[in-house]
TIDOLUM-711389 format. One record per residue: residue number from 1; residue in three letters; x, y, z of N, C-alpha, C in turn. Coordinates in steps of 0.02 Angstrom, whole numbers, padded with zeros to 5 digits. Example, Ala and Ser with C-alpha at 12.3 -4.5 7.8 and 13.67 -1.06 7.14 Angstrom:
<rs>
[1,Ala,[00660,-00284,00390],[00615,-00225,00390],[00660,-00165,00390]] [2,Ser,[00642,-00112,00354],[00684,-00053,00357],[00645,00002,00394]] 
</rs>
This chain:
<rs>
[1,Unk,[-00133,01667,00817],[-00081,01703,00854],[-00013,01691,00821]] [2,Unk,[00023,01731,00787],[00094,01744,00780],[00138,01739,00843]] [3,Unk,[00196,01705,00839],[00259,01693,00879],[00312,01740,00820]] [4,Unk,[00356,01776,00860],[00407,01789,00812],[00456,01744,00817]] [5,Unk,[00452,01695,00856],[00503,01646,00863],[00511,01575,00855]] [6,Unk,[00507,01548,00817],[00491,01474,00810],[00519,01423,00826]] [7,Unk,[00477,01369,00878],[00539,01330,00907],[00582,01299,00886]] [8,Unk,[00616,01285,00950],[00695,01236,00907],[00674,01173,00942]] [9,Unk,[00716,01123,00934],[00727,01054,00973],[00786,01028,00958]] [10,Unk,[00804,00988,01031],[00867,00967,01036],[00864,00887,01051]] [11,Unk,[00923,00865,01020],[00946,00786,01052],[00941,00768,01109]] [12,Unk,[00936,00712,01153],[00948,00694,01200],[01066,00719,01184]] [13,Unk,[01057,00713,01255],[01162,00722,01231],[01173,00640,01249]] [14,Unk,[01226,00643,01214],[01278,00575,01240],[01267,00549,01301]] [15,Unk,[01269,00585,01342],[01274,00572,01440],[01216,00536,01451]] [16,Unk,[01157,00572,01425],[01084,00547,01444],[01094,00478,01414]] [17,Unk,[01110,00453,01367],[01125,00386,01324],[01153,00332,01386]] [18,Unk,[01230,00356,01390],[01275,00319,01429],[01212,00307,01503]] [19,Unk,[01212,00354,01537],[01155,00331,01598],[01115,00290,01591]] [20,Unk,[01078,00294,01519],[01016,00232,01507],[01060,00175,01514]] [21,Unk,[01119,00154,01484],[01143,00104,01450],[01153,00064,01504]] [22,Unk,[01198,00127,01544],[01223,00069,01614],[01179,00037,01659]] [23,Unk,[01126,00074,01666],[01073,00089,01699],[01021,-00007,01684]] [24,Unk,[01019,-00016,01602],[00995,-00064,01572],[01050,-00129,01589]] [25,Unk,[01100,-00113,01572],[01171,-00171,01569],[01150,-00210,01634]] [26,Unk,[01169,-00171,01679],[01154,-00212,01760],[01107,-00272,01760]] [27,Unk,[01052,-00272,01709],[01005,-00330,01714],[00990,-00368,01636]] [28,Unk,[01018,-00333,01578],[01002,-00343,01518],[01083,-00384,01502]] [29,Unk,[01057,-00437,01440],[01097,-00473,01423],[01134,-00458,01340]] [30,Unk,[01104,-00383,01330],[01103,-00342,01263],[01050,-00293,01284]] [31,Unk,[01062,-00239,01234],[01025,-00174,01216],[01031,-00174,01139]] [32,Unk,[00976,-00178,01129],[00940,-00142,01063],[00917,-00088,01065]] [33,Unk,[00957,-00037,01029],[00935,00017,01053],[00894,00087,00974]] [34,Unk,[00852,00088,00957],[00812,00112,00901],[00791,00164,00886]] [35,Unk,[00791,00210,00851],[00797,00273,00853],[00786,00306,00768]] [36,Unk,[00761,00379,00777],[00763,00415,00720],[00787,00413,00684]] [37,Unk,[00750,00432,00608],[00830,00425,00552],[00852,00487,00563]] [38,Unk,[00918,00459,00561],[00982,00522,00589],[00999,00569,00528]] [39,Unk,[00958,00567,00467],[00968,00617,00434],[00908,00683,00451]] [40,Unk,[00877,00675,00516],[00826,00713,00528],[00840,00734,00591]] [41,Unk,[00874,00671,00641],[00891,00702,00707],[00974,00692,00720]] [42,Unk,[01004,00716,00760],[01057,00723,00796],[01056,00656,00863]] [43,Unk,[01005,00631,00872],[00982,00565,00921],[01034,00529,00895]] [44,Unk,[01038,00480,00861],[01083,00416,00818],[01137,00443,00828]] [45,Unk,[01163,00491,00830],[01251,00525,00834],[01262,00500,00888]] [46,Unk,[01197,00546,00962],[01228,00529,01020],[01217,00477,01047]] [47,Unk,[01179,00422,01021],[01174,00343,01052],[01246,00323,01024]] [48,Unk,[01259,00334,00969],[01339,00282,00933],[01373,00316,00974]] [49,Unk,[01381,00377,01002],[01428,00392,01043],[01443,00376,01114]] [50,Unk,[01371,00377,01146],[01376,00343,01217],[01374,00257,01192]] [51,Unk,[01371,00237,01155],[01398,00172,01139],[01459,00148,01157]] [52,Unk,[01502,00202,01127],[01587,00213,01124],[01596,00210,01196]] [53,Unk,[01568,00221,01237],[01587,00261,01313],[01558,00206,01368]] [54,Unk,[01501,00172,01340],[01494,00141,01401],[01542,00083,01394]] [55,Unk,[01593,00049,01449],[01631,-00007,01476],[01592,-00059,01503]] [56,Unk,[01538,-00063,01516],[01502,-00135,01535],[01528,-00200,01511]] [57,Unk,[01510,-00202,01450],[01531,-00253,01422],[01465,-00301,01396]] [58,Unk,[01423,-00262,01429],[01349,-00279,01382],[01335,-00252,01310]] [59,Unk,[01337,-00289,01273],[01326,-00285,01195],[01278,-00237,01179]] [60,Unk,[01293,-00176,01132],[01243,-00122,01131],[01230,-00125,01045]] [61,Unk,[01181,-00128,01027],[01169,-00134,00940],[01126,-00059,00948]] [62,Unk,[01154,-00007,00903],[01121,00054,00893],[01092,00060,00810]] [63,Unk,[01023,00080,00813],[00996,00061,00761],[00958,00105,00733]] [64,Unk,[00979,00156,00651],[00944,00187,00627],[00878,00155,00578]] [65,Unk,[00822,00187,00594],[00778,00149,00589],[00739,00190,00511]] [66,Unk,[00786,00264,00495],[00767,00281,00438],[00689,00332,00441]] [67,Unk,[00642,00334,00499],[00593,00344,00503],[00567,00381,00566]] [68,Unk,[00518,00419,00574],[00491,00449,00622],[00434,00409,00667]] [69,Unk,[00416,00437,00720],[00343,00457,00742],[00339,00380,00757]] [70,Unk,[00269,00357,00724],[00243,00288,00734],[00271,00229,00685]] [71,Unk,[00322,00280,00645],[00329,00238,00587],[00399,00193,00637]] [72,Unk,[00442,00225,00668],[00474,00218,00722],[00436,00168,00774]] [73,Unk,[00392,00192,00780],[00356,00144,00845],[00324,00084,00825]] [74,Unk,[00306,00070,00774],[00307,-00007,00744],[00363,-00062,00741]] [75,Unk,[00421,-00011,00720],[00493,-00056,00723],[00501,-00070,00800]] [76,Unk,[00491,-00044,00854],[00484,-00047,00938],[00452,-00078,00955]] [77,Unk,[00373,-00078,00935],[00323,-00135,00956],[00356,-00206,00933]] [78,Unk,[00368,-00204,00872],[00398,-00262,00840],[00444,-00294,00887]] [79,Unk,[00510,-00265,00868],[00560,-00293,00923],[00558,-00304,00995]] [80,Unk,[00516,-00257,01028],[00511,-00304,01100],[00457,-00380,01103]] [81,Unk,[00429,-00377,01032],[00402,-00438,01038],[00452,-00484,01011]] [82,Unk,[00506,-00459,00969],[00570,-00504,00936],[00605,-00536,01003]] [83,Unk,[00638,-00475,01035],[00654,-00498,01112],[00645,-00532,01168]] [84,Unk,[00581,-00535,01159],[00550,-00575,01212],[00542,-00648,01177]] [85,Unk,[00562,-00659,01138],[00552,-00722,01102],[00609,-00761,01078]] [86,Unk,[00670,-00707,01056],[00718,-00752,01061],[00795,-00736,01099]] [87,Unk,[00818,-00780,01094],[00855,-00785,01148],[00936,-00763,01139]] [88,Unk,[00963,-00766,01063],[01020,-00738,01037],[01018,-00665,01004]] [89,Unk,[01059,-00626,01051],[01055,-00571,01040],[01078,-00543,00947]] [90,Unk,[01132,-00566,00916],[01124,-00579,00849],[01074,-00575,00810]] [91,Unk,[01033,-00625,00806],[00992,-00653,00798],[00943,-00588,00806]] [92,Unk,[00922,-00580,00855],[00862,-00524,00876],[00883,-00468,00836]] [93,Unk,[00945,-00448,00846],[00982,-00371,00802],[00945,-00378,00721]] [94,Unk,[00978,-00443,00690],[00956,-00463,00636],[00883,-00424,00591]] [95,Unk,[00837,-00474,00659],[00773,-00482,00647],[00730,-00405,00641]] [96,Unk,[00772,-00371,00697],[00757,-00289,00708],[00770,-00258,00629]] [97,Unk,[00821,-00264,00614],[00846,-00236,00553],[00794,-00219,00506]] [98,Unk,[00797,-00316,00508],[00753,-00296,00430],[00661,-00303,00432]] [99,Unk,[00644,-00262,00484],[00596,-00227,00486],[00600,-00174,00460]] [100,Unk,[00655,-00135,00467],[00646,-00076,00411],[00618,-00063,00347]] [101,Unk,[00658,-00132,00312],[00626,-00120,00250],[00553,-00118,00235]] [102,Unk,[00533,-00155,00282],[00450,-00139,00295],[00409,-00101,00265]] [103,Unk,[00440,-00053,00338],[00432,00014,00371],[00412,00076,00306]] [104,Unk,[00362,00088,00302],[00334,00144,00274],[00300,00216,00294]] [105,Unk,[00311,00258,00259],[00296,00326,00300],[00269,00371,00241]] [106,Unk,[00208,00386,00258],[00188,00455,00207],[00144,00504,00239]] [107,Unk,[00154,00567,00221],[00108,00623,00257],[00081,00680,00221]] [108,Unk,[00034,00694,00239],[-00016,00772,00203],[00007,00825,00249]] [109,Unk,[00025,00866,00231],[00044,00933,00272],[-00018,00975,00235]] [110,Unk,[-00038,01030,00288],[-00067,01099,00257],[-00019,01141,00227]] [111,Unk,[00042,01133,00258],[00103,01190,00247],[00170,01143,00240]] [112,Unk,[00220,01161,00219],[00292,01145,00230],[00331,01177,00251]] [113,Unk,[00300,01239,00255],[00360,01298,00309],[00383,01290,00367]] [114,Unk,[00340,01241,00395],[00378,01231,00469],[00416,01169,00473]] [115,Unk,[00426,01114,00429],[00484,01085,00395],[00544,01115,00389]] [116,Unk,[00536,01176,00329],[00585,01207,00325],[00626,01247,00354]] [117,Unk,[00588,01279,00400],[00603,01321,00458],[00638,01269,00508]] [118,Unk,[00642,01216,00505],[00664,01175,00541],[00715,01135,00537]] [119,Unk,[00720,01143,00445],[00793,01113,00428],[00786,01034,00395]] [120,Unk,[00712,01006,00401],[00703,00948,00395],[00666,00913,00322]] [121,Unk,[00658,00975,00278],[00626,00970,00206],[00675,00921,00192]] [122,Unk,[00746,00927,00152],[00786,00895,00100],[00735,00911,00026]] [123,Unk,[00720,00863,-00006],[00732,00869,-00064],[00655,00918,-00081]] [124,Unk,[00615,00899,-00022],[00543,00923,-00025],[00530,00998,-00031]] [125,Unk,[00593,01029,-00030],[00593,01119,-00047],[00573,01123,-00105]] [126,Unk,[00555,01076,-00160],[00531,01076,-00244],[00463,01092,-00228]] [127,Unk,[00436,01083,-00160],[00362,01097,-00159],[00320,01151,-00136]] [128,Unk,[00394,01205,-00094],[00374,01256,-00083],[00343,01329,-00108]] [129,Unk,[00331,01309,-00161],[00308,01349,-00205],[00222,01356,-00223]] [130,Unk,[00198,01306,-00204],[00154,01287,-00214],[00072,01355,-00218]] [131,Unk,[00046,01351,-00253],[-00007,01403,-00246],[-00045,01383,-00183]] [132,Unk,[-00086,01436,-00181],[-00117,01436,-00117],[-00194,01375,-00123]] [133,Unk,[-00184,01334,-00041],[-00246,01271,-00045],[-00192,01200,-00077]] [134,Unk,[-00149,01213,-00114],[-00132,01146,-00139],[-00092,01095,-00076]] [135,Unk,[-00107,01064,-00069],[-00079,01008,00015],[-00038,00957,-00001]] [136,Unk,[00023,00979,00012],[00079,00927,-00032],[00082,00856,00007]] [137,Unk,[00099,00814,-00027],[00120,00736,00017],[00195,00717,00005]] [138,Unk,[00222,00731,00079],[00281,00695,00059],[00289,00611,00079]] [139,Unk,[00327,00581,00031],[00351,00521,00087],[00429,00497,00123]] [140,Unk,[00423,00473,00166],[00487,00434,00220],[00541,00405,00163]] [141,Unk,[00583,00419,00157],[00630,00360,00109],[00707,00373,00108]] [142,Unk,[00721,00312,00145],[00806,00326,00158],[00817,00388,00215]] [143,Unk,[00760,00409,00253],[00760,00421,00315],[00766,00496,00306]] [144,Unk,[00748,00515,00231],[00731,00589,00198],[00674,00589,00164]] [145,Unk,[00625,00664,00203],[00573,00664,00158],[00578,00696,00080]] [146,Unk,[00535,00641,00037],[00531,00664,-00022],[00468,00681,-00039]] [147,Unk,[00468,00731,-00115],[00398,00749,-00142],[00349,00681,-00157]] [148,Unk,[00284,00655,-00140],[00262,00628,-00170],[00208,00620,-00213]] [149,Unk,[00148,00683,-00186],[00086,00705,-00225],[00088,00770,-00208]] [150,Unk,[00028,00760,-00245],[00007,00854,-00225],[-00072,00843,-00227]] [151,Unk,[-00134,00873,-00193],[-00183,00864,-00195],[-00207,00942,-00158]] [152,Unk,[-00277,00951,-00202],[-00314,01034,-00206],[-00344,01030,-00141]] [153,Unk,[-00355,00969,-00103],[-00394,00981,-00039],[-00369,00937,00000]] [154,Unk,[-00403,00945,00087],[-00384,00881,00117],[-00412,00821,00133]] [155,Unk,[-00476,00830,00091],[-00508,00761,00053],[-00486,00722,00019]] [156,Unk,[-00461,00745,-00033],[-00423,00717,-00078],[-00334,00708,-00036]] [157,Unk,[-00325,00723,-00014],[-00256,00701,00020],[-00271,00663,00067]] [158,Unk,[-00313,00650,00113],[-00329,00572,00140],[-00348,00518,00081]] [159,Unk,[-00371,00533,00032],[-00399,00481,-00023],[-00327,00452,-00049]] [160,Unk,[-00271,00505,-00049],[-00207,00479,-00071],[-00176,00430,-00013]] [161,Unk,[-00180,00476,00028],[-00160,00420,00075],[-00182,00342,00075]] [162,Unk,[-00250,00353,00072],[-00276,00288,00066],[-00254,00241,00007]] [163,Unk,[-00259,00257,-00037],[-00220,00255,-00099],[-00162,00221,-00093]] [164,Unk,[-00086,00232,-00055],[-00054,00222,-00038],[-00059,00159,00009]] [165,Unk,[-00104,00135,00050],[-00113,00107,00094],[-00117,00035,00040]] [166,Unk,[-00185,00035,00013],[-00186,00001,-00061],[-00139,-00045,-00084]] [167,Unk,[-00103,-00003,-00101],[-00035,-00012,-00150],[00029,-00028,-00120]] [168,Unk,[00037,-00044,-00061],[00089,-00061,-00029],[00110,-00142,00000]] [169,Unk,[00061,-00158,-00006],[00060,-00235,00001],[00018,-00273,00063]] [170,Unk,[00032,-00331,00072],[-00003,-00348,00142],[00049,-00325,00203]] [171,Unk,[-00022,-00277,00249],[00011,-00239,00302],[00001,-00295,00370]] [172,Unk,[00066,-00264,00408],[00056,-00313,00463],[00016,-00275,00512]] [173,Unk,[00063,-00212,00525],[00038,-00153,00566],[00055,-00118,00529]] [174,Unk,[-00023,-00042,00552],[-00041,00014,00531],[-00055,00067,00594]] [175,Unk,[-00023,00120,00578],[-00046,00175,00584],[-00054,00239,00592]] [176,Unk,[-00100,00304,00602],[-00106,00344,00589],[-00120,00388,00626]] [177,Unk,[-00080,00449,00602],[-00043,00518,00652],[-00050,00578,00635]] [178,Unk,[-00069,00615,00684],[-00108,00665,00651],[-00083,00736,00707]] [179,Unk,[-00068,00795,00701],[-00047,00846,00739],[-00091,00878,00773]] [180,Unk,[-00162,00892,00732],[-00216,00943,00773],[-00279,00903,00751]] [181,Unk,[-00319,00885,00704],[-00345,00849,00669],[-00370,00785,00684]] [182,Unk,[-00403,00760,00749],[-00411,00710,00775],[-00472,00669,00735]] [183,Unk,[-00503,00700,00710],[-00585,00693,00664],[-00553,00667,00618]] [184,Unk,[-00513,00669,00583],[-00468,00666,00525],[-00448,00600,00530]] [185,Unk,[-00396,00597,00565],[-00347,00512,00590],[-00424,00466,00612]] [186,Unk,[-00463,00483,00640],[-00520,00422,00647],[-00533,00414,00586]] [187,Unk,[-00570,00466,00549],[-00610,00415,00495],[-00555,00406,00454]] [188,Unk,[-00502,00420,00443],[-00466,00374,00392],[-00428,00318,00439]] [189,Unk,[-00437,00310,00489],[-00426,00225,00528],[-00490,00201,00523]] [190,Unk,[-00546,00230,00497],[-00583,00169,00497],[-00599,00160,00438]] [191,Unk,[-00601,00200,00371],[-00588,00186,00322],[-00521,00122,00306]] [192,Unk,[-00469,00110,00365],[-00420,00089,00330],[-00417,00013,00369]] [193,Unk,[-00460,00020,00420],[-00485,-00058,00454],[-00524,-00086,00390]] [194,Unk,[-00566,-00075,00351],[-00581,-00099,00308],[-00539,-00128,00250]] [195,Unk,[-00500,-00110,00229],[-00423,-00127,00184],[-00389,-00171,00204]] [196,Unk,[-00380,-00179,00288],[-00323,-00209,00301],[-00346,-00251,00332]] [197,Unk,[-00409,-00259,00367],[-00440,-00313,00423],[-00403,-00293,00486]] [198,Unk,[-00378,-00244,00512],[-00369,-00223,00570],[-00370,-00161,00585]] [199,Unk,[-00380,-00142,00664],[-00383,-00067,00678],[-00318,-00045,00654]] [200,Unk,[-00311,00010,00657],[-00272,00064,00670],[-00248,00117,00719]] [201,Unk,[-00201,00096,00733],[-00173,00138,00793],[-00168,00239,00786]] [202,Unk,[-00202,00246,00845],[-00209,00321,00818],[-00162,00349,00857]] [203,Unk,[-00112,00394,00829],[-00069,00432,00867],[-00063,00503,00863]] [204,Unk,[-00060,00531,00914],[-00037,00625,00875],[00036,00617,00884]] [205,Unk,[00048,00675,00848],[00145,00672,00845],[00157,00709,00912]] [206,Unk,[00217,00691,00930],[00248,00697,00987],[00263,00776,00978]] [207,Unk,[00276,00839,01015],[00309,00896,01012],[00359,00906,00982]] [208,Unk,[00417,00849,00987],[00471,00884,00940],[00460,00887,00877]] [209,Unk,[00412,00832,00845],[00400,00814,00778],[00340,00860,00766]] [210,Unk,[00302,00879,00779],[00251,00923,00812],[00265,01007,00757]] [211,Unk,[00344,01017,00809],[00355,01095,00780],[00373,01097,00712]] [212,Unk,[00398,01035,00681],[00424,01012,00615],[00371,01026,00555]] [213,Unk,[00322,00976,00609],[00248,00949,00543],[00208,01025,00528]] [214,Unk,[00197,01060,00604],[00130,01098,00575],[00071,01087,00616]] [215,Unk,[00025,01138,00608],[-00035,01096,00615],[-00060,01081,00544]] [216,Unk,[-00117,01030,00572],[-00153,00995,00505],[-00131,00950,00471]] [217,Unk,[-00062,00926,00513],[-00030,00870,00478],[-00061,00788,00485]] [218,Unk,[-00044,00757,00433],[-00082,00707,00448],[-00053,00638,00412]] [219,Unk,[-00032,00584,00457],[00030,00540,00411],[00005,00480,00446]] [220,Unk,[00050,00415,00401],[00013,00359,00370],[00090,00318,00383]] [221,Unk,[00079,00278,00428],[00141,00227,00464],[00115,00149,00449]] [222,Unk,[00156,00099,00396],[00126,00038,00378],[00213,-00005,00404]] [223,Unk,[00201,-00061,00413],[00240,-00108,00412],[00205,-00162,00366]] [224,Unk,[00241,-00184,00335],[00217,-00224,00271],[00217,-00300,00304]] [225,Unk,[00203,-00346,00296],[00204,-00422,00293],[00265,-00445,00267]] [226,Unk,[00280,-00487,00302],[00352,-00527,00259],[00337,-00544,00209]] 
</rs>
């Protein structure tokens, strides 16, 4: 089925921010607060801004995390286990941080048009050209996707992925996200429990990220080992 219209998505605004904040302050002794890389969303604008606005006086650390989806939700799992453990808010900000560098992100698309249609390619428009069947891989970096393979099927573009998995070092947490394609994200989580000695978290992408990817998308979220 054709749409002549293809969706849009919007930020949370500023206001929705400030409400959480105050909302948290009343019982929190800090907010860590973590979020999209803001070269993809408009989110990170309006947290630094309801930052500016809330008067509490509870310490707010707003934090681009450079990354999407689950690759995002590892740096979250992480830190509420950072939080709950220690006790200087500094300190915790710190520790949040440099999880990023971690933080890894790569994905197989069937298509890139709905990237582009979306505003969210950057440098990855070098791949739009592509003949027909070829399934580009981009990866996460500096919180812009870039070109990173190209592969004739989507056999061979989970094999890259895996590939990738490989070559990245000892992982702490893994895992893997997938838009329509649920058959897909299993057997390459269990292909990738074997690599790493742990499951893999299976996720589909959320709707906003959703209208971005496509269907048939299919991406690969690692946090590396210190």
């Amino acid at each position: 089925m054709h749409f002549p219209a293809h969706p849009t998505t919007s930020q949370p605004s500023p206001q929705d921010f400030v409400d959480v904040y105050k909302n948290l302050s009343e019982e929190a002794d800090g907010i860590i607060s973590i979020h999209i890389a803001s070269k993809l969303s408009g989110t990170y604008n309006s947290a630094i801004c309801a930052k500016d606005m809330v008067t509490s006086g509870c310490p707010i650390e707003v934090i681009d995390t450079n990354s999407v989806s689950m690759g995002l939700g590892l740096v979250v799992l992480k830190a509420a286990q950072i939080a709950a453990s220690c006790n200087d808010f500094q300190q915790a900000t710190r520790q949040v941080k440099q999880l990023i560098e971690r933080t890894h992100i790569w994905a197989a698309f069937d298509t890139l048009k709905y990237l582009a249609m979306g505003g969210r390619i950057g440098k990855g428009k070098a791949l739009l050209g592509n003949v027909l069947n070829i399934k580009p891989l981009l990866m996460l970096k500096d919180g812009e996707f870039l070109p990173a393979a190209k592969a004739r099927s989507r056999e061979k573009a989970m094999d890259i992925l895996y590939s990738y998995a490989a070559k990245v070092g000892p992982i702490e947490d893994i895992s893997v996200m997938y838009s329509t394609t649920l058959s897909e994200a299993e057997a390459l989580a269990q292909r990738l429990e074997s690599l790493c000695g742990k499951k893999a978290t299976i996720a589909r992408l959320g709707p906003a990220l959703g209208v971005h990817a496509g269907p048939g998308a299919l991406a690969l979220a690692i946090l590396t080992s210190e």
